[in-house]
C-alpha positions, 0 to 999 in steps of 0.5 A: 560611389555617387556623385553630386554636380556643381558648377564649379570645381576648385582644387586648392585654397590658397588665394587663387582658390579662395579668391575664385570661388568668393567671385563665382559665387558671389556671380550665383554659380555653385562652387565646391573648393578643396583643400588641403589642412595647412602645415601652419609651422611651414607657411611663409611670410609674403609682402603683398604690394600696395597695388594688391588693394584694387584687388581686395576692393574688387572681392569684395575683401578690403574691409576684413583683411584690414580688420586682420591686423596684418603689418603695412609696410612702406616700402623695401631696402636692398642690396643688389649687387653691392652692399650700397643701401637703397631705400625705397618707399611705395609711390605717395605714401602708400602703404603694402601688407605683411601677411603670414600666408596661412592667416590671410588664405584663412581670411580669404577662404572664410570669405569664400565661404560667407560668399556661399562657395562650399569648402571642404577642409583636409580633402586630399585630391586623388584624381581629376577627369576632364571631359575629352580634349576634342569638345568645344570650349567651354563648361564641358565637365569634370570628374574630381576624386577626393578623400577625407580622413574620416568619411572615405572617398568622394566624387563631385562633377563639374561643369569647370574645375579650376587647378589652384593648387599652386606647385602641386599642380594637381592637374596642370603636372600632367602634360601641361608644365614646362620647368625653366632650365637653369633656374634651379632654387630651393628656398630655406626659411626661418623666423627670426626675432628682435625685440630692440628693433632691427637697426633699419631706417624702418622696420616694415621693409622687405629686405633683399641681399645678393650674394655670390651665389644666392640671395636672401629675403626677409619679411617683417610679420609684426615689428619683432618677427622676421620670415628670413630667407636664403635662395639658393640652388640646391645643386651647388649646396652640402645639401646634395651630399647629404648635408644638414639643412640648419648648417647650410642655411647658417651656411649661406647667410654667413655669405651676407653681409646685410643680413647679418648685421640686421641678425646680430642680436636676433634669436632663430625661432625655428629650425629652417626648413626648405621648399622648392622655388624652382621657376616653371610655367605651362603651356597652355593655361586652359582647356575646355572646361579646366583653367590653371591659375596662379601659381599652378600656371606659372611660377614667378620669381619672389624678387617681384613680391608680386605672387599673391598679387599675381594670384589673385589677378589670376583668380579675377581673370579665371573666374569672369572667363567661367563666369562668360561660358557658362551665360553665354557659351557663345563667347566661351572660346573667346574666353578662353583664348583671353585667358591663356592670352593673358596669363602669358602677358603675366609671365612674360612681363615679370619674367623680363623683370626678373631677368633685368634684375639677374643681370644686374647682380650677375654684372657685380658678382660673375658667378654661374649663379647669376650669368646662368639665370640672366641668360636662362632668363631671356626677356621676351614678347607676349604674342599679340600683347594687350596694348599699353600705350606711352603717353609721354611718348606721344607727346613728344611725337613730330607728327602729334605736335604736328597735327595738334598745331594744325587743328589750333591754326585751322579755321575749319576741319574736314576729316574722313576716316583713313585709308588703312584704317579697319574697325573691328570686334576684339575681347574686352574684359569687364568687372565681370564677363568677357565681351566684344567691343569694337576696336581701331586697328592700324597698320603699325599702332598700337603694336599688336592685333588687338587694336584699342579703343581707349585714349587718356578715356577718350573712345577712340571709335565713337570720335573716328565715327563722329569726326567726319560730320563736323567742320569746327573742333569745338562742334566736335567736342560738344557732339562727343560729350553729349554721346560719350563720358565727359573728358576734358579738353586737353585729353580731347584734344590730344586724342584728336590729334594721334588719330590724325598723326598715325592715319585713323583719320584724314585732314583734307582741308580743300 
């Protein structure tokens, strides 16, 4: 069976898929992506959050999924914990989607393909080779075996192959997956619709209802159309015993209290039907030559509606570290480790979101459905985190008041790198490769490895550089804008002094 070799291998269409092999091609690589046909009957609804629109920008797909007609929302309303109403817009009258899956995958996967990636529809994938474990990172090769119903078996190699296959786990099921314990959640979906309205402050919200022991979740696809949602643990259900899934989705929502007074005179346009939302995530999420992304690396709680978002974050980031190896393999290992680095940050950070939205409801409901997950779910630190630094906080520092009022009452500066100061080569992401760029790295701020560079857009390496040969702040100011991207003063300012105040640079005035 011959084989033909492209670049890159994509196993999956969803928006991961699609989104990667848009970039990479768009990037000038070769690009094969396989995926399944899609049971339409069984796609979901999914709320995209307005955030999602830098992403769109960034594929180069904002213009056709807005032509997509898909529904803007304006917010969600829930009921966590109690039955009290809260309501909650998007930040400045921003607006979100309303996306049935199987269309805005199609939008992207028909991009994909204008972009030059080559998509293999109905292709079912057998097997996936990779390359020895014990090779460098980097495009070390894979072999992917897959059929189609009317022409056989086929074989394509590939300097990367990325899993994209979402649960499935084509490749990240075999050794790579960690299921979390206690987290147990079987999703029971079905469209409903109301033509008179849904008695809602607005139609376009995404709706969230706790309960007992489960929650539903409701999604407006058009302003009669509803994907609504009982998460339950299939444990504790009928369904264990062999029950019917209609009676024990009309089981669970009769718990709501919401729910069915936003269903009193809808109409059930389907019959339920059911789909693992079990959380899980993997050990690593990269080897040489093979990335896990979106979903086939981690799987969220819905409760974010960041999974699409999160997908296609995911894509972003798989497709520059793929991008970064197969230009320059000399950064491929760096890129890597960027890459497992920041697919844990995603994990972790909504994990521990999730896990103060379990506690809460498990506060109100003491049942083991909420006391298991918000214990299962214990919040946690991503190891050597990228930095995200508290403005405000700084703000209200002593010792940054401290050293600004120095810097105003000074007739003149004398500043000098610290003593504990080090300047050294950390990764750094750009629009579209891993590079190396030099950092300040200190003692005890930022909190992590990894140093930083940028303050409020001030290049924190370039002013530590300049600093020491200027004795007047206004000699400095104009030195820096003439070397760096022009910032106001105030963010110039203020920059200066947290250098001074956490020991980046010294003030010996005599």
């Amino acid at each position: 069976m011959a084989a033909h070799t492209v670049d890159v291998v994509i196993i999956g269409g969803g928006p991961a898929g699609a989104a990667a092999a848009r970039l990479l091609a768009t990037w000038g690589h070769s690009v094969q992506l396989l995926t399944k046909t899609v049971d339409r009957s069984r796609s979901l609804g999914e709320s995209l959050p307005p955030s999602c629109r830098k992403l769109f920008d960034l594929l180069g797909a904002t213009d056709a999924i807005d032509a997509a007609g898909f529904l803007a929302s304006s917010g969600n309303t829930v009921w966590w914990g109690d039955q009290t109403t809260r309501t909650a817009s998007f930040a400045d009258g921003s607006t979100g989607l309303q996306v049935v899956r199987c269309e805005f995958d199609a939008v992207l996967l028909r991009l994909a393909a204008e972009a030059g990636a080559r998509v293999v529809t109905d292709a079912h994938v057998h097997d996936a080779r990779l390359a020895p474990a014990d090779v460098p990172p980097g495009p070390a090769g894979a072999t992917v075996t897959y059929a189609i119903a009317d022409t056989g078996t086929h074989v394509v190699e590939g300097r990367f192959v990325l899993d994209c296959s979402g649960r499935a786990g084509v490749i990240a099921r075999h050794g790579y997956r960690v299921h979390d314990v206690g987290c147990a959640t079987l999703a029971l979906t079905a469209v409903w619709t109301r033509h008179d309205g849904w008695d809602l402050d607005d139609d376009t919200h995404t709706l969230v209802e706790t309960y007992d022991d489960g929650w539903a979740w409701s999604v407006p696809v058009t302003v009669s159309r509803r994907y609504v949602t009982m998460m339950v643990d299939p444990r504790v259900t009928d369904l264990e015993r062999g029950g019917a899934l209609s009676a024990c989705y009309e089981a669970e929502l009769a718990k709501t209290v919401a729910f069915r007074r936003v269903l009193d005179r809808a109409t059930r346009e389907t019959t339920p039907w059911g789909c693992d939302a079990s959380l899980y995530h993997a050990r690593t999420a990269g080897g040489p030559g093979m990335l896990l992304v979106g979903d086939a690396a981690s799987c969220i709680n819905p409760l974010s509606s960041y999974g699409v978002k999160k997908a296609l974050a995911s894509a972003w980031l798989a497709a520059v570290v793929v991008h970064t190896s197969l230009t320059n393999a000399s950064l491929a290992a760096v890129a890597l480790d960027l890459f497992n680095q920041r697919e844990r940050e995603m994990h972790t950070a909504l994990s521990n979101q999730a896990a103060r939205f379990f506690a809460e409801a498990a506060a109100q409901h003491l049942h083991p459905f909420w006391t298991g997950r918000a214990t299962s779910a214990e919040l946690s630190d991503a190891p050597d985190a990228t930095p995200t630094v508290d403005i405000d906080a700084l703000r209200r520092d002593p010792a940054v008041l401290a050293a600004l009022d120095t810097l105003r009452r000074g007739a003149a500066i004398r500043l000098r790198r610290g003593d504990h100061l080090r300047i050294a080569a950390r990764p750094a992401l750009t629009t579209r490769e891993v590079v190396l760029e030099n950092r300040l790295i200190l003692p005890s701020w930022p909190d992590t490895k990894q140093g930083i560079r940028y303050l409020r857009n001030v290049d924190l390496v370039r002013l530590v550089e300049l600093a020491p040969d200027h004795r007047q702040v206004p000699d400095l100011f104009e030195a820096y804008t003439r070397r760096c991207a022009a910032v106001s003063l105030p963010d110039f300012l203020g920059a200066l002094s947290v250098l001074l105040a956490k020991g980046a640079l010294r003030h010996d005035p005599t």
